[in-house]
N, C-alpha and C positions, 0 to 999 in steps of 0.2 A: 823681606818686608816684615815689620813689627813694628801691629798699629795698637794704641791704646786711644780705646774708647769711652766715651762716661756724655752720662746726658742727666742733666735735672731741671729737666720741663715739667717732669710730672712729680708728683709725690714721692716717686721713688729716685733717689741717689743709686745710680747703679756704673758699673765701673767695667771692661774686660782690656784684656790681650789678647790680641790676636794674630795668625803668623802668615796668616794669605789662603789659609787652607783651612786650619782651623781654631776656634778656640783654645786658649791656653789656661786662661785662667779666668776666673771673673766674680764679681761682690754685688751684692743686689741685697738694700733696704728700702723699703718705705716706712716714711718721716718726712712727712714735709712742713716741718719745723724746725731741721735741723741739719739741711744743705750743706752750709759751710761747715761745720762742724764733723759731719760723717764725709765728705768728700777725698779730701786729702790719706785721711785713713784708708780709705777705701782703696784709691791707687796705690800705696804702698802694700797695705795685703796683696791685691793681685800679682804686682810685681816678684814680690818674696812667694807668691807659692808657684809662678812663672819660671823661676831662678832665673829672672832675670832683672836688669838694672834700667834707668830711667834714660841712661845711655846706651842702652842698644834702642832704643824706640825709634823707628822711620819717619812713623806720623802720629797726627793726633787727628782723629774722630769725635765730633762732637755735636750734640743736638742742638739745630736754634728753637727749635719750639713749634707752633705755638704755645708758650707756657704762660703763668703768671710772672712777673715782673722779678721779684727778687731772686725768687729761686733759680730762675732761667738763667742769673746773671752770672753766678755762683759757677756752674758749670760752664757759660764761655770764658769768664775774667780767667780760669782756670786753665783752660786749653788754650786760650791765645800767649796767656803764658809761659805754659810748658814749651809752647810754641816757638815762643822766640829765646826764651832762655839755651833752645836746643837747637835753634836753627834750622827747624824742621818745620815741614808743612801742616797745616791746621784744616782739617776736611769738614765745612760744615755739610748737616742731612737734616731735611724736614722730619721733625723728632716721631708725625704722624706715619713717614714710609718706612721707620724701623717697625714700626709695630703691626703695620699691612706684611714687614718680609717677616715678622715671625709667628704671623699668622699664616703665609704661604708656606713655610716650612713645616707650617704645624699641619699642612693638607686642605686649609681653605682656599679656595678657587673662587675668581670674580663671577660676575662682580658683587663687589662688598663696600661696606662704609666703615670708617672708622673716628672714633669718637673719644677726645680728653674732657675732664671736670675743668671746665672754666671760670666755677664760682660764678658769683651772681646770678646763680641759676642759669648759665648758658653753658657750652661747651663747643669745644673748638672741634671740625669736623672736615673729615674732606674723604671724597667718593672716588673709589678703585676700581678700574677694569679688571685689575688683577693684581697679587702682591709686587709686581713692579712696577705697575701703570698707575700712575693718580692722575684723574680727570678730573683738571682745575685747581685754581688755588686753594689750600686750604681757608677754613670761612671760622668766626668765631658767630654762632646764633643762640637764641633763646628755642629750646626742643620742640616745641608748640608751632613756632614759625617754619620749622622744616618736615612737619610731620608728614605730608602728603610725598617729600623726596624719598623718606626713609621707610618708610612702614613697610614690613616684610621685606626688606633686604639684609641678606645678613650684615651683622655689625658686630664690628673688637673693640673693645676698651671702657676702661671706667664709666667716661660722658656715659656708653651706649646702658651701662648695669644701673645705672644711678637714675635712670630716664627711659625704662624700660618698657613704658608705655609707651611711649611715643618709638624706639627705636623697637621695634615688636619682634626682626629677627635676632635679637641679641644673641651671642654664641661667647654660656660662659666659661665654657671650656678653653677659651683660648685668652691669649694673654690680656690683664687689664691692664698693665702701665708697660714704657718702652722698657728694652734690656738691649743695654750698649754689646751685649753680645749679638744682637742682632745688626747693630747697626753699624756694627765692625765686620760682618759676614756683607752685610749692604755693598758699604767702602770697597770692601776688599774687590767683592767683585767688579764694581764700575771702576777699577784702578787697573784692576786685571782686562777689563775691555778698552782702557785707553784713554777713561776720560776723566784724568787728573783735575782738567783746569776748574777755578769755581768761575761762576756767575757770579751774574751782576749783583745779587743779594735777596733778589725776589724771590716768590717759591712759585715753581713752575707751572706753565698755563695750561693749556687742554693736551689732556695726551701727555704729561709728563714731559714739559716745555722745559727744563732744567737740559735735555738731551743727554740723560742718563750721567751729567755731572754732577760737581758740590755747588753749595751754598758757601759764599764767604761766613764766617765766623760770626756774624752779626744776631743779634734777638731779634725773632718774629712773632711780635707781641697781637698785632692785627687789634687793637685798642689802649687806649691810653692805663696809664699803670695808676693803679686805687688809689697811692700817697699823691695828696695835692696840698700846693700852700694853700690855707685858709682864704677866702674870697675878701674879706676884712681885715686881713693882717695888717699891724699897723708897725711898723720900723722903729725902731728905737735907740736913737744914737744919742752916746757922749756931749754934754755942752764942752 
């Protein structure tokens, strides 16, 4: 097994290798203006300090989100790619249960919440029994409307630091954006228990309704994306 991993749902471009055991190599920037640009780099460095090539790779790991719209895209257009140019399988993972497993690694215990920056003052959120358990679909809200779920539970990630009144156990010690090294440890294990196949596309229901599989390769945007045609646009064609 050698899976290469990369997720850019959140600010950060971050990239790993991984061998079923453990990390081999991995690149982690944030910039989230500059997706496409740092992604590609990025996998090549890990590869070259990996010593390995884009032909020994088994699978690809990658996050659907929930992210903002471009960015997100960047990182599946990327791995469905790699995907098919290698004839290999493409694992998607709710980019929120990498960053619940590397808060579990990092010694946080449920239950807990975790939280991305959603811009327009919300952030995309969803609530953990424990870093393998997500109870219910991940939710995109404004922090104000969820305050009575959150307050004094612990919380990881950006959404929780940016909105730390209302998420009041924030814990900053632990990661604030995903790392595809995590979510290649994630993979690895639900591969190593058996459960290859993806789903239907959805992100799983109460209790971790995915049954401990992937996600197809798809964006989980959970609202519509900020670029719109103009409501008055007017057409303009050649006589």
């Amino acid at each position: 097994m050698l899976l290469l991993a990369l997720d850019t749902a959140t600010p950060a471009v971050t990239v790993a290798l991984h061998d079923g055991t453990r990390t081999l190599a991995a690149a982690d920037e944030v910039d989230a203006r500059r997706h496409g640009e740092l992604l590609l780099p990025a996998v090549d460095r890990v590869l070259a300090e990996a010593g390995a090539a884009l032909g020994d790779v088994t699978g690809v790991v990658v996050g659907v989100g929930p992210g903002p719209y471009t960015g997100l895209r960047v990182g599946l257009m990327t791995a469905t790619t790699l995907g098919a140019a290698r004839g290999i399988p493409v694992h998607g993972l709710c980019t929120l249960d990498g960053i619940a497993h590397a808060a579990g690694e990092a010694g946080l215990e449920g239950p807990f919440v975790v939280a991305t920056d959603a811009r327009r003052k919300e952030v995309y959120w969803a609530r953990y029994a424990d870093a393998r358990t997500r109870l219910g679909d991940p939710a995109v809200d404004r922090p104000a409307d969820i305050a009575e779920l959150v307050a004094g539970v612990p919380a990881v990630g950006m959404g929780a630091r940016l909105y730390a009144d209302t998420f009041t156990g924030v814990r900053e010690d632990l990661p604030e954006h995903v790392s595809a090294a995590a979510l290649a440890a994630l993979a690895a294990e639900r591969l190593a228990a058996g459960s290859g196949g993806e789903t239907d596309g959805r992100a799983g229901g109460e209790a971790g309704g995915e049954a401990g599989g992937f996600l197809p390769p798809l964006p989980l945007y959970l609202r519509r994306p900020d670029a719109r045609v103009p409501a008055n646009y007017k057409v303009v064609t050649p006589r």
